[in-house]
VOPAGU-2260 file (C-alpha; in pm, 1 decimal, decimal comma):
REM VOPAGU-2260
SITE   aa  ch    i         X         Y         Z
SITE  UNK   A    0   -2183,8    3034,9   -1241,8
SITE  UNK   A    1   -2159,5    2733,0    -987,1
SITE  UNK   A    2   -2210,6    2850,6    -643,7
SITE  UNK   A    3   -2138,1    2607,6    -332,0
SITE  UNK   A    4   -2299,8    2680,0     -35,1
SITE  UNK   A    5   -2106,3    2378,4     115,9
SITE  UNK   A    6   -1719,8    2470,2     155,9
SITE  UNK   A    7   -1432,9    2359,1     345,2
SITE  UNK   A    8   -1115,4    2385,4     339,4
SITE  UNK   A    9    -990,6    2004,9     290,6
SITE  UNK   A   10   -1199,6    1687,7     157,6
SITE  UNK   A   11   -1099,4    1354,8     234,2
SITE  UNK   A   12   -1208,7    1090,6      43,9
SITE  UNK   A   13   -1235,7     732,6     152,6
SITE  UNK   A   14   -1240,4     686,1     504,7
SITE  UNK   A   15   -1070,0     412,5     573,9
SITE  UNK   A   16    -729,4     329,2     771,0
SITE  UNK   A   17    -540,8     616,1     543,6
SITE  UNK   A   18    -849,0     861,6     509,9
SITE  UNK   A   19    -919,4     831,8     898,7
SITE  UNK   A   20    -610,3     934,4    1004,9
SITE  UNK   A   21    -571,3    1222,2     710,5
SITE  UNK   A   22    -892,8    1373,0     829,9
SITE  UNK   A   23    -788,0    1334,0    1201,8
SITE  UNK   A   24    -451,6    1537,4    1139,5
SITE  UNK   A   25    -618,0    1820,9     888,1
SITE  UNK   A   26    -866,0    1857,6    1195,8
SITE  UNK   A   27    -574,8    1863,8    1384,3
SITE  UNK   A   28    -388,9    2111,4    1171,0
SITE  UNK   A   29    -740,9    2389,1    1127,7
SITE  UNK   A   30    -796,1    2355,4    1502,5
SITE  UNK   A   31    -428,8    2494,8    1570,3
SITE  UNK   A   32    -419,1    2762,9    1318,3
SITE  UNK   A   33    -709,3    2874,9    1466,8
SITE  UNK   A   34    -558,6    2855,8    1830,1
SITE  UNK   A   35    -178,8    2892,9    1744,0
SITE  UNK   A   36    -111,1    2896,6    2124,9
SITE  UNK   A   37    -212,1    2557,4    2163,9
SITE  UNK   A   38      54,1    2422,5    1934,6
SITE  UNK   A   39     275,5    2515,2    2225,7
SITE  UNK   A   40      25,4    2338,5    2464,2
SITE  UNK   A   41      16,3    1985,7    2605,8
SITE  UNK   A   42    -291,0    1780,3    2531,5
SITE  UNK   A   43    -315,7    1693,4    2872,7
SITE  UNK   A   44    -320,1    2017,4    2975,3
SITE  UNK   A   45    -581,7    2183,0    2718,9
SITE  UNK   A   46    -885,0    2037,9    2603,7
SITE  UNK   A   47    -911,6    2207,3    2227,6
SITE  UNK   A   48   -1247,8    2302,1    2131,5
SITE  UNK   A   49   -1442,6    2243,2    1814,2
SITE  UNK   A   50   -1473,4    2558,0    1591,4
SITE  UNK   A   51   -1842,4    2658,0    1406,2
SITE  UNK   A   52   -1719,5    2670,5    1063,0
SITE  UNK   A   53   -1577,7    2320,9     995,7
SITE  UNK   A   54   -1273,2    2344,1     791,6
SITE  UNK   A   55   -1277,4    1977,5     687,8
SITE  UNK   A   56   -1522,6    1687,3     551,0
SITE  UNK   A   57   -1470,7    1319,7     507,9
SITE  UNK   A   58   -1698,2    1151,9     238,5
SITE  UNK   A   59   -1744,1     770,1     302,8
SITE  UNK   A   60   -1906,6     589,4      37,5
SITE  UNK   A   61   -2038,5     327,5     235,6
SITE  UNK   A   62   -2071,2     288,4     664,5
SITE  UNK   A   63   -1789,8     357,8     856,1
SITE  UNK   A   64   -1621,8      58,8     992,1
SITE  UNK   A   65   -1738,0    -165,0     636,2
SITE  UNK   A   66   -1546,9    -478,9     545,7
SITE  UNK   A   67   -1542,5    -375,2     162,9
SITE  UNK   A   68   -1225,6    -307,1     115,8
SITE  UNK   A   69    -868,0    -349,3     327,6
SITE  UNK   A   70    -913,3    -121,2     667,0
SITE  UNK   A   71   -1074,1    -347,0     905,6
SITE  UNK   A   72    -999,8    -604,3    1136,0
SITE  UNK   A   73    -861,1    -701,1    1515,3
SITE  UNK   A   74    -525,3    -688,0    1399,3
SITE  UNK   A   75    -294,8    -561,4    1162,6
SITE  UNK   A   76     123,0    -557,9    1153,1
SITE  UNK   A   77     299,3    -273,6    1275,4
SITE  UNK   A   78     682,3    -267,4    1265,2
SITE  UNK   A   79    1068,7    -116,4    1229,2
SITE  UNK   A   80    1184,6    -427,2     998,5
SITE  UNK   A   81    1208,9    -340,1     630,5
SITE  UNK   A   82    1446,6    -381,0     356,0
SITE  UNK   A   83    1431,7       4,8     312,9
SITE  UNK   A   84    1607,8     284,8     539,4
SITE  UNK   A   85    1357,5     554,9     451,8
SITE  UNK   A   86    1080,2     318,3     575,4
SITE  UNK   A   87    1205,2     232,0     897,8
SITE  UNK   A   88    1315,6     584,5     980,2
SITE  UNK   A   89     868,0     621,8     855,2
SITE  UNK   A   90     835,0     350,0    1089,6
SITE  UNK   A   91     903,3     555,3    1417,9
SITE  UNK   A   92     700,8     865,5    1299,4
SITE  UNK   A   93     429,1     594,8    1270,0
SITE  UNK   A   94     473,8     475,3    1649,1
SITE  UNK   A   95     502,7     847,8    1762,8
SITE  UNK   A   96     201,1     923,5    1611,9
SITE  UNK   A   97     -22,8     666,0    1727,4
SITE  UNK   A   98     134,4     745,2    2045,4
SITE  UNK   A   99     -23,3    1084,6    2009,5
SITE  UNK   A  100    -339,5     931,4    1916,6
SITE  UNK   A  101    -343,0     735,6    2223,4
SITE  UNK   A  102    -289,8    1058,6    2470,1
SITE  UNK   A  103    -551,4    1217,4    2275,6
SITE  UNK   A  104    -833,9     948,4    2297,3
SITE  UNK   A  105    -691,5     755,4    2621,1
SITE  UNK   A  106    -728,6     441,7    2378,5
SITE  UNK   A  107    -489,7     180,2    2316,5
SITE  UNK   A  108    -435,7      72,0    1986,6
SITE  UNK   A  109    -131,3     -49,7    1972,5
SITE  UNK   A  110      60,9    -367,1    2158,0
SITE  UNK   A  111     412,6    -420,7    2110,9
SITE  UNK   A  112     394,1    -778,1    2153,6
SITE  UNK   A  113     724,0    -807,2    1907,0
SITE  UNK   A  114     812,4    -908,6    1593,9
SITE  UNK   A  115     963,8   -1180,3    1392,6
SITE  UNK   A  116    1098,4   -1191,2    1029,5
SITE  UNK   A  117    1168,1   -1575,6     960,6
SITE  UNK   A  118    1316,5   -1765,4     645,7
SITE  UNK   A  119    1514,3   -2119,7     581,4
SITE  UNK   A  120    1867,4   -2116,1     549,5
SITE  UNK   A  121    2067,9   -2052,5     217,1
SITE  UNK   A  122    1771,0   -1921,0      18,5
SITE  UNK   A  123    1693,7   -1600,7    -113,9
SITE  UNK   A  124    1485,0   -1493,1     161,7
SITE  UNK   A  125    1777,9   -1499,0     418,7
SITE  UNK   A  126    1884,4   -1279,3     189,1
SITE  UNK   A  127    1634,4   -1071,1     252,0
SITE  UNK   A  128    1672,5   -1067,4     611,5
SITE  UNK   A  129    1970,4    -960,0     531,4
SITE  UNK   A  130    1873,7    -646,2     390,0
SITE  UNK   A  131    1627,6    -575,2     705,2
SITE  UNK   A  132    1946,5    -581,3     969,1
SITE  UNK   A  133    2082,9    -337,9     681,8
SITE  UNK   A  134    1816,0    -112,7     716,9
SITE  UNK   A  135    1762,4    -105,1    1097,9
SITE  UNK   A  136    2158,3     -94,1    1141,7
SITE  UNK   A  137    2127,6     243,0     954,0
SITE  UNK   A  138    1857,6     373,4    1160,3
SITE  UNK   A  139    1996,7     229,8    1511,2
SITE  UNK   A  140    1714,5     -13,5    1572,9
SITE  UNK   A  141    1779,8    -274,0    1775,5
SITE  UNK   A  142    1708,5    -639,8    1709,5
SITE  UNK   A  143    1821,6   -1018,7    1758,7
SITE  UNK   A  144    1923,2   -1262,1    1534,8
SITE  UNK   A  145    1823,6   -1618,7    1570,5
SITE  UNK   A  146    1944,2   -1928,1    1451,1
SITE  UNK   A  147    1822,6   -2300,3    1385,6
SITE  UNK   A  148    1714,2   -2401,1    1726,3
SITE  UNK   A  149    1765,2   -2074,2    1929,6
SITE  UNK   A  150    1437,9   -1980,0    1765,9
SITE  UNK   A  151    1255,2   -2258,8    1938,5
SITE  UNK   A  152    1453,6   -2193,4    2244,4
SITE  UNK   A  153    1321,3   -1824,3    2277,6
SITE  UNK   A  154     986,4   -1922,9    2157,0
SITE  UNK   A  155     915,7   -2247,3    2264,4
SITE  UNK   A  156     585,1   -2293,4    2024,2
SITE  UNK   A  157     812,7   -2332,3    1746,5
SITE  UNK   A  158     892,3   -2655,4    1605,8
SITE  UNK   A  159    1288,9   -2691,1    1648,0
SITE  UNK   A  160    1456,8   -2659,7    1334,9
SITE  UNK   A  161    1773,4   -2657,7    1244,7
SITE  UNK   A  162    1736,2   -2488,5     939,6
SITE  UNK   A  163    1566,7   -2147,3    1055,5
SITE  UNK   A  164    1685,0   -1827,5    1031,3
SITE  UNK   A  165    1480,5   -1552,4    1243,9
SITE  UNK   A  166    1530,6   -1151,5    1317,2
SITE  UNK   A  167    1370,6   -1037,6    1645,3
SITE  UNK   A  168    1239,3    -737,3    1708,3
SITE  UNK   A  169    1138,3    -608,7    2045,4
SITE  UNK   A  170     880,4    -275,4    1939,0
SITE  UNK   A  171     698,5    -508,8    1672,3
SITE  UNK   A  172     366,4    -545,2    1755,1
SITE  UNK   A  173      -9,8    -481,7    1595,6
SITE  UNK   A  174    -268,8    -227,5    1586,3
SITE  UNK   A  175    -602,1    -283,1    1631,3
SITE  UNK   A  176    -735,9     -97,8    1284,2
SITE  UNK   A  177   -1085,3    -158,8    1339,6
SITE  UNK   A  178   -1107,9      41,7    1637,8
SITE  UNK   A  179    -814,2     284,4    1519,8
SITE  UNK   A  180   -1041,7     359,9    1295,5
SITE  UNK   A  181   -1325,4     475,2    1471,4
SITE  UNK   A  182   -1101,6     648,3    1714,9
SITE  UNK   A  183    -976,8     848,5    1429,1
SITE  UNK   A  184   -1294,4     934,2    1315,3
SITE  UNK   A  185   -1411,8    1079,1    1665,0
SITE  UNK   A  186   -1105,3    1240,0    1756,1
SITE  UNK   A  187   -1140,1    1426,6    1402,0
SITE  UNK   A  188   -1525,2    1542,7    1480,9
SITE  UNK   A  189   -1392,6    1645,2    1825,3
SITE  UNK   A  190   -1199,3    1912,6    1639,2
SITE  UNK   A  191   -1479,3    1981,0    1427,4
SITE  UNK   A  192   -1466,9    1755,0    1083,9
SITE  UNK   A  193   -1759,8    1714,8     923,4
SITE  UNK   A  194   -1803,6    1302,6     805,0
SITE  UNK   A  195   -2076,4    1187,4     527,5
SITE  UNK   A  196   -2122,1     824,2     497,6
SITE  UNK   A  197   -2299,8     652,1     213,7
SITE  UNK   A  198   -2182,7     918,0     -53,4
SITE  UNK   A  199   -2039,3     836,9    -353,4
SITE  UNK   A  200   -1789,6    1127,6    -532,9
SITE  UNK   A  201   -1862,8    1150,9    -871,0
SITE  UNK   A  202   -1630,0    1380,6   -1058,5
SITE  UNK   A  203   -1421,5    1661,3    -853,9
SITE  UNK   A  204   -1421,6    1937,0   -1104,9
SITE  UNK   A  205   -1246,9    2337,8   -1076,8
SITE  UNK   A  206   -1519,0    2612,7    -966,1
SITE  UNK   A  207   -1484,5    2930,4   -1155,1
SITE  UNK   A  208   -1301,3    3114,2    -887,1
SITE  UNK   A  209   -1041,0    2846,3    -888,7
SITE  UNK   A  210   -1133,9    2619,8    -597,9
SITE  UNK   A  211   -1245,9    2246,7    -612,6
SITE  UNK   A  212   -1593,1    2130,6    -632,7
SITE  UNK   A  213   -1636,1    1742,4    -539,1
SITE  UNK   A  214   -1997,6    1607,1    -659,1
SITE  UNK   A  215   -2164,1    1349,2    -472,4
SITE  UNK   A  216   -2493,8    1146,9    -493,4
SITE  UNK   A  217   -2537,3    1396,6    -141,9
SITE  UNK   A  218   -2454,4    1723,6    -317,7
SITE  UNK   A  219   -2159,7    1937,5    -460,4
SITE  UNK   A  220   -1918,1    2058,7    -200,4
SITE  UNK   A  221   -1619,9    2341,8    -207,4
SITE  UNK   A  222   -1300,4    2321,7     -95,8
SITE  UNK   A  223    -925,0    2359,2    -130,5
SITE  UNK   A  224    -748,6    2110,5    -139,5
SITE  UNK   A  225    -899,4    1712,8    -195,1
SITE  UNK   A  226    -682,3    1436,8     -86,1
SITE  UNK   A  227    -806,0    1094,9    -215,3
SITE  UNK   A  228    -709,6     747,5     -10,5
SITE  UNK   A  229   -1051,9     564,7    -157,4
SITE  UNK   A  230    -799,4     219,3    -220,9
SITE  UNK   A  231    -952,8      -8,1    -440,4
SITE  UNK   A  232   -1186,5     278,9    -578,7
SITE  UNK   A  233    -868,8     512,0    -612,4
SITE  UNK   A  234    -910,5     526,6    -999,2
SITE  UNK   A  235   -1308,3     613,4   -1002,1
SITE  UNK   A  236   -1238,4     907,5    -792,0
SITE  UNK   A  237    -954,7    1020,4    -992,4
SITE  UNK   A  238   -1133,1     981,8   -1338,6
SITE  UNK   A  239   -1263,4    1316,5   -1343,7
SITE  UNK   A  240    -947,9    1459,6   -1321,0
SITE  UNK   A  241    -733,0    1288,3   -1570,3
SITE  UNK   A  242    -562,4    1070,3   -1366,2
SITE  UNK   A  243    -485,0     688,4   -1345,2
SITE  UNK   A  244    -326,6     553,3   -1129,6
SITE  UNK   A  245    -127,9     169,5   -1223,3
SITE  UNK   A  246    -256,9      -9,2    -924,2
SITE  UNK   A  247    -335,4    -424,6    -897,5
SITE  UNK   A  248    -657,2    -474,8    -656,3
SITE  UNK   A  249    -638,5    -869,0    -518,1
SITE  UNK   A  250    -867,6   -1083,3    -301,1
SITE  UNK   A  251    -658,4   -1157,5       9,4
SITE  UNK   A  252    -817,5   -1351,8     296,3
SITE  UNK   A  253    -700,4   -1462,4     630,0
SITE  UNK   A  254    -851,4   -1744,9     867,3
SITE  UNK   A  255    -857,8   -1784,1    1222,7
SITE  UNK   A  256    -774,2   -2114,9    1386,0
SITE  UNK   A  257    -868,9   -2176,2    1727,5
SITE  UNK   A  258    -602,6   -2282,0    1891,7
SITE  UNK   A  259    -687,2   -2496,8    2205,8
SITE  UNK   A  260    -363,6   -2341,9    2370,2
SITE  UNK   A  261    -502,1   -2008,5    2417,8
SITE  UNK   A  262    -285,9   -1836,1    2682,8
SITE  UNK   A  263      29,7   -1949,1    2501,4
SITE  UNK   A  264     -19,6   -1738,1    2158,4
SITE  UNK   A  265    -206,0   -1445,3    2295,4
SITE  UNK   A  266     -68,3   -1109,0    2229,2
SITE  UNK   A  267     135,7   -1075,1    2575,0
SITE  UNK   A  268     318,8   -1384,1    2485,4
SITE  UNK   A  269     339,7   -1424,9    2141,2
SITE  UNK   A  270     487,9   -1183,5    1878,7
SITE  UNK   A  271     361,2   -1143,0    1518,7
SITE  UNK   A  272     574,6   -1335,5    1222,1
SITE  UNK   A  273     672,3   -1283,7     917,1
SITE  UNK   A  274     799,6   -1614,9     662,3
SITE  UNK   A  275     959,2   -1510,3     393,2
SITE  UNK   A  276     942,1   -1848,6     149,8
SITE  UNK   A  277    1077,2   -1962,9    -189,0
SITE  UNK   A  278     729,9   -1929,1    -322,3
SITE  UNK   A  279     456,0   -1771,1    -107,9
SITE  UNK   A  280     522,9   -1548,0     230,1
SITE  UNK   A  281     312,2   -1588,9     518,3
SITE  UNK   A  282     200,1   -1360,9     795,3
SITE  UNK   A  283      55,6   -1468,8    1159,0
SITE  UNK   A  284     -73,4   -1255,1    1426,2
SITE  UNK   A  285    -132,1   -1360,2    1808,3
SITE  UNK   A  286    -470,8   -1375,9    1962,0
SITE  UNK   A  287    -620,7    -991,5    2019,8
SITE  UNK   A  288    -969,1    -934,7    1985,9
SITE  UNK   A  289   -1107,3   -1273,6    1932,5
SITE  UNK   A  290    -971,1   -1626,3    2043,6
SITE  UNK   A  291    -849,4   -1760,3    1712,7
SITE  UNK   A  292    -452,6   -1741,2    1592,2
SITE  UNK   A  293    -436,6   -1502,8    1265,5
SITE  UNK   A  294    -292,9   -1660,1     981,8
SITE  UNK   A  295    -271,9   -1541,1     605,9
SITE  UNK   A  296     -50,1   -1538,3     277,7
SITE  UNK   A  297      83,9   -1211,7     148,8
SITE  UNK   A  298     -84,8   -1104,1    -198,6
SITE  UNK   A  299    -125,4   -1445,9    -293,6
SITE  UNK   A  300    -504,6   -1371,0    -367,4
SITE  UNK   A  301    -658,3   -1352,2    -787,8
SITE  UNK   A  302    -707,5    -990,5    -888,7
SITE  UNK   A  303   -1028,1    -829,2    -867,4
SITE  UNK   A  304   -1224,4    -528,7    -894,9
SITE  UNK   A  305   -1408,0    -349,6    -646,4
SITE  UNK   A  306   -1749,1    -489,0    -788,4
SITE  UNK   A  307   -1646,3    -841,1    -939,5
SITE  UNK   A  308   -1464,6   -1000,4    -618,2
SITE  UNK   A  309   -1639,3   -1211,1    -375,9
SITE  UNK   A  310   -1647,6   -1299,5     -52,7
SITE  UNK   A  311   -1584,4   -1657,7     -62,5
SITE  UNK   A  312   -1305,0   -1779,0      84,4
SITE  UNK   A  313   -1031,3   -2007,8    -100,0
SITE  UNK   A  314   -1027,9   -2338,0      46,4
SITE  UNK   A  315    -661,9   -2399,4    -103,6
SITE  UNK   A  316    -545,7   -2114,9      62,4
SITE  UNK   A  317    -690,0   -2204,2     398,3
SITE  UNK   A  318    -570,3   -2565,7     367,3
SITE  UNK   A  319    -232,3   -2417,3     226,7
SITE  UNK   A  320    -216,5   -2209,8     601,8
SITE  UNK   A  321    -340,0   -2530,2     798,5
SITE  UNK   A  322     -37,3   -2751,0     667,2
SITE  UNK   A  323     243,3   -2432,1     722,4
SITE  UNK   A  324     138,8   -2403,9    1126,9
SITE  UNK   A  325     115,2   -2811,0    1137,3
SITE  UNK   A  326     513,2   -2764,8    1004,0
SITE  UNK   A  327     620,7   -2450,6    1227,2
SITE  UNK   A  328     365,3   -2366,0    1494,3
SITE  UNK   A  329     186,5   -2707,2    1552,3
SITE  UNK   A  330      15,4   -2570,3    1899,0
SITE  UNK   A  331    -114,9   -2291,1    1697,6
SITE  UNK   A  332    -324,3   -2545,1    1490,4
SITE  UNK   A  333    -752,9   -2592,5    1596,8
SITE  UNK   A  334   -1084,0   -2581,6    1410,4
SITE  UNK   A  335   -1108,5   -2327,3    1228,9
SITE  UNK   A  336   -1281,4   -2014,9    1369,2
SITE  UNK   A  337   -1339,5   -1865,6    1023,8
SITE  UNK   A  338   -1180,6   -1709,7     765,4
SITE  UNK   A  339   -1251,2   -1334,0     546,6
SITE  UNK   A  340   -1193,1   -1159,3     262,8
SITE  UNK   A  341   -1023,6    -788,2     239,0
SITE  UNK   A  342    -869,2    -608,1    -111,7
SITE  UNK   A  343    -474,3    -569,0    -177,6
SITE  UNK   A  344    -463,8    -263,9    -384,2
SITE  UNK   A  345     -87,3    -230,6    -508,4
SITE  UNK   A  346     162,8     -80,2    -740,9
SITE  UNK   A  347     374,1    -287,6    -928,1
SITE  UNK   A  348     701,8    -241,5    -730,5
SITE  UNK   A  349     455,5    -196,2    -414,0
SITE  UNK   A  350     589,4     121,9    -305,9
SITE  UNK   A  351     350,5     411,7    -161,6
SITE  UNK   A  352     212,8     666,4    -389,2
SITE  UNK   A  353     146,0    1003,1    -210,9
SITE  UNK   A  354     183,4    1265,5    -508,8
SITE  UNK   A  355     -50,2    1500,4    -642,1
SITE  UNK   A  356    -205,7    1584,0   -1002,3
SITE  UNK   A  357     -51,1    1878,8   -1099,6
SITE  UNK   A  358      36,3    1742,6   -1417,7
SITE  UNK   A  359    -345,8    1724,2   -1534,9
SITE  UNK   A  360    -366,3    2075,4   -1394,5
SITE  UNK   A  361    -486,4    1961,0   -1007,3
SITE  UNK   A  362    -196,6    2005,3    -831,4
SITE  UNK   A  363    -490,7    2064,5    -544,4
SITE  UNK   A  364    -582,3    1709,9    -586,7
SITE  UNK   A  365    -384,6    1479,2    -324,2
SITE  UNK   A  366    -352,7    1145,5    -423,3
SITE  UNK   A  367    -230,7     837,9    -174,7
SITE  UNK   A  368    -125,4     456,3    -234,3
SITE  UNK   A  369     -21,8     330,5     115,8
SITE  UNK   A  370       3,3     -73,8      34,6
SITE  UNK   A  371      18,7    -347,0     247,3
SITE  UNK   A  372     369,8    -473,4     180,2
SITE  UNK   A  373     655,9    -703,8     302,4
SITE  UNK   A  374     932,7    -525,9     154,2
């Protein structure tokens, strides 16, 4: 008979942007079930102590903070504007979360430096714009709509064009996932997770008396409930119990350009943008946490594996980015600063996946998707 000497009550696998936060809020969650008065308590007010039993583990297969896969970097978008009601009614749990993140670790990691959703005239991506002011009509965001030159006229670094179309929204802005991250990850050991980096899971198998027992190059360990937000390595993980999940993996890069007008695209003054094109959509970010302007092209990356892509960066791409901000955001344009690789790991409609696998008789076994998307 197995016997674990190792339990918990949750395992998260993957630490990443998703697996940071899920071990943060099951820390969370044991601490007040242990305290239930607290739930009643202001943060502020009480500072909630770690407990000797932890009730939860994170399992990192490589170093926290790595650059394998899609969670790091100074910036990443965070916004209201989708084409869906149900994610922009997400989209405010997401900003009152990290709001609670922020009381709890007196960190900033967000900056609402605004948002733009931009496409040319009479296409099929005004279209889509379209179905954003749908969506945040529903919900009672707020935003402005800008046309041809009044684009230019609120944001002078544009190029004025007549034949722009642009949404405007106010609470767009971008988190800064690297240190998220590792604020995440602290807050969760303050409240008594357990974390293991450089361990690989195995197989996740059912212990006689009916809980889970996850194997790792580090040892077998008990618990509950697993919840599994390893990305690209989703599948590997979810081998052992009968499970695949349909998800593309890409090579995605974006390049900094160091744009010799600084003070004029930082992220006080300049929002993040979305183009939505004919053939390829773009994303830039201000400057936040280095000097260079953020520039890269949604999913347009080959697809990849965890162990075949590389790290060496498309020069079409780049050169494809270069001649789009000489077009629309000429002051934007510089050397360039340098450009990196991260993974896209998808579904084919590029919808989240949070489900479990109950129908291979895990219904213990929590599986999430949570995509990078432009829907």
């Amino acid at each position: 008979m197995h016997c674990c000497t190792n339990k918990y009550d949750y395992i998260v696998v993957g630490c990443g942007g998703v697996g940071s936060s899920t071990l943060y809020r099951s820390s969370c969650k044991q601490e007040l079930a242990k305290k239930p008065s607290l739930a009643y308590q202001s943060r502020k007010q009480t500072e909630l102590s770690t407990f000797l039993a932890p009730g939860v583990l994170g399992i990192e297969q490589f170093q926290l903070g790595h650059h394998y896969g899609g969670s790091q970097d100074h910036s990443r978008i965070i916004r209201y504007s989708y084409s869906e009601k149900e994610y922009v009614a997400l989209a405010k749990g997401a900003y009152d979360a990290w709001s609670e993140v922020e009381e709890d670790s007196g960190i900033q990691v967000v900056y609402k430096c605004g948002g733009l959703n931009v496409a040319l005239k009479n296409t099929r991506a005004e279209g889509r714009l379209k179905t954003y002011a749908d969506a945040m009509d529903i919900n009672g965001t707020e935003y402005e709509s800008l046309e041809g030159i009044q684009l230019h006229q609120k944001f002078p670094s544009f190029a004025p064009k007549s034949n722009l179309v642009a949404q405007y929204q106010k609470d767009g802005g971008l988190v800064d996932s690297a240190l998220a991250n590792a604020v995440h990850i602290q807050l969760a050991r303050k409240y008594g997770a357990d974390v293991l980096e450089h361990t690989t899971v195995r197989k996740i198998t059912r212990a006689p008396d009916g809980k889970l027992i996850v194997s790792t190059s580090n040892g077998d360990f008990c618990c509950k409930k697993v919840v599994v937000t390893a990305g690209a390595w989703l599948n590997d993980v979810l081998k052992s119990v009968g499970v695949h999940i349909p998800v593309t993996v890409t090579q995605e890069q974006v390049t900094y350009f160091g744009t010799p007008h600084m003070k004029e695209f930082c992220h006080k003054r300049f929002p993040h943008m979305i183009y939505h094109g004919e053939g390829k959509d773009l994303y830039t970010l201000p400057i936040y946490g280095n000097s260079g302007f953020k520039i890269g092209i949604d999913a347009g990356g080959p697809e990849v594996t965890p162990s075949t892509r590389n790290y060496t960066p498309d020069p079409v791409r780049v050169k494809y980015c270069e001649e789009f901000l000489k077009e629309f955001l000429p002051r934007s344009v510089g050397p360039i600063l340098y450009t990196k690789t991260c993974l896209y790991t998808m579904t084919s409609d590029r919808h989240f996946v949070i489900d479990t696998a109950f129908q291979t008789g895990f219904p213990d076994v929590i599986i999430c998707v949570v995509l990078d998307m432009f829907l």
